[in-house]
N, C-alpha and C positions, 0 to 999 in steps of 0.2 A: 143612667146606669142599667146594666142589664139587670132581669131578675133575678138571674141564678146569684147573684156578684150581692143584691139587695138580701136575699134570704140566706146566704153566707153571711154578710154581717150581721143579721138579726142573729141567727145562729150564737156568734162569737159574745156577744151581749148576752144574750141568755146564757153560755156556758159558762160566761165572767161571773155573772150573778148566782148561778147554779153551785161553781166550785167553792167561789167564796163562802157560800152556803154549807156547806161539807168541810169549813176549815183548812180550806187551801189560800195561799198567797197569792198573789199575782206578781210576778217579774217582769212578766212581758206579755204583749198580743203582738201576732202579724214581724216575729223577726223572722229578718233576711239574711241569707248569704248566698251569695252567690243568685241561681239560680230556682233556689231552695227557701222554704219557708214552712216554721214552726208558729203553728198558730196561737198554742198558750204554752207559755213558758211557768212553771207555780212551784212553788214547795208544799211541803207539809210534813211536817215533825223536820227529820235531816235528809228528807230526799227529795231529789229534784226531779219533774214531772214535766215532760216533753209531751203535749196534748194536742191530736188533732182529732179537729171538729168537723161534724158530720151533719148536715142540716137537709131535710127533704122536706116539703109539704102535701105532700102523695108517696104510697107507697106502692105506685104501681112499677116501678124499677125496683123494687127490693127495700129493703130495711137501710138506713141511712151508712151504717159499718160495713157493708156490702160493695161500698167504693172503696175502701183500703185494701186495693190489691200490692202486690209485690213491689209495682215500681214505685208505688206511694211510700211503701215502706223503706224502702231505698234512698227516695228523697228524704224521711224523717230523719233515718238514721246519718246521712252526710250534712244536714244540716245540726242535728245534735253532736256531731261529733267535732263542725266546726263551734258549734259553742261553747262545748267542756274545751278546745284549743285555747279561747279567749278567758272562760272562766275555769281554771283546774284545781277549783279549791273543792271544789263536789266530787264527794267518795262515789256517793247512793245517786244512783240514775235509775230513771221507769218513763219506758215510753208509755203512754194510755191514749183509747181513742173514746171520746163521747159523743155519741150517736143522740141526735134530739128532731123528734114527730112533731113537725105541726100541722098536723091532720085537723081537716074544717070540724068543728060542733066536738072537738076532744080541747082534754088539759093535755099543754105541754108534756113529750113523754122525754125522758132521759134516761140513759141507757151508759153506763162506765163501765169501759175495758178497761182494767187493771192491767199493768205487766206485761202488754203483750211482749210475745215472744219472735225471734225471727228463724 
């Protein structure tokens, strides 16, 4: 497996562990549709959270929330909108992106976007 492919799923395990942490659910990792793919699917109180994960181990490319340009968000939002298709019992929807550092000789750093907006 490549590395990038290895420290994305370190990533998605740390965020699993992290959200849960913070009193979020988990409904899902890694759905698909189509072409498209919502990394953490969670709740928390009554709304549902469309979360995509951001994993670097350097930041010599920029801060790990730095890759969610426009077409990323493009893809979150056709693939959240095929899921509220399948699930339409969710009023409350929130995309969020969590950005997480695993810089050499530091603690794990974690970083939540709430809400983004488009």
């Amino acid at each position: 497996m490549a590395q990038h492919n290895e420290i994305g799923q370190l990533g998605e395990q740390l965020a699993e562990q992290y959200l849960i942490e913070k009193g979020y659910q988990i409904i899902e990792r890694n759905w698909r549709y189509s072409r498209f793919e919502l990394d953490v699917i969670a709740t928390k109180g009554d709304t549902l959270h469309f979360i995509e994960v951001k994993t670097r181990k350097t930041n010599e490319f920029g801060m790990p929330e730095d890759a969610v340009d426009e077409i990323k968000i493009s893809y979150l939002v056709a693939a959240g909108e095929e899921f509220l298709y399948q699930h339409p019992e969710w009023r409350k929807v929130q995309f969020d992106v969590l950005s997480i550092c695993l810089l050499p000789f530091d603690e794990v750093e974690y970083f939540l976007i709430e809400d983004v907006y488009f």
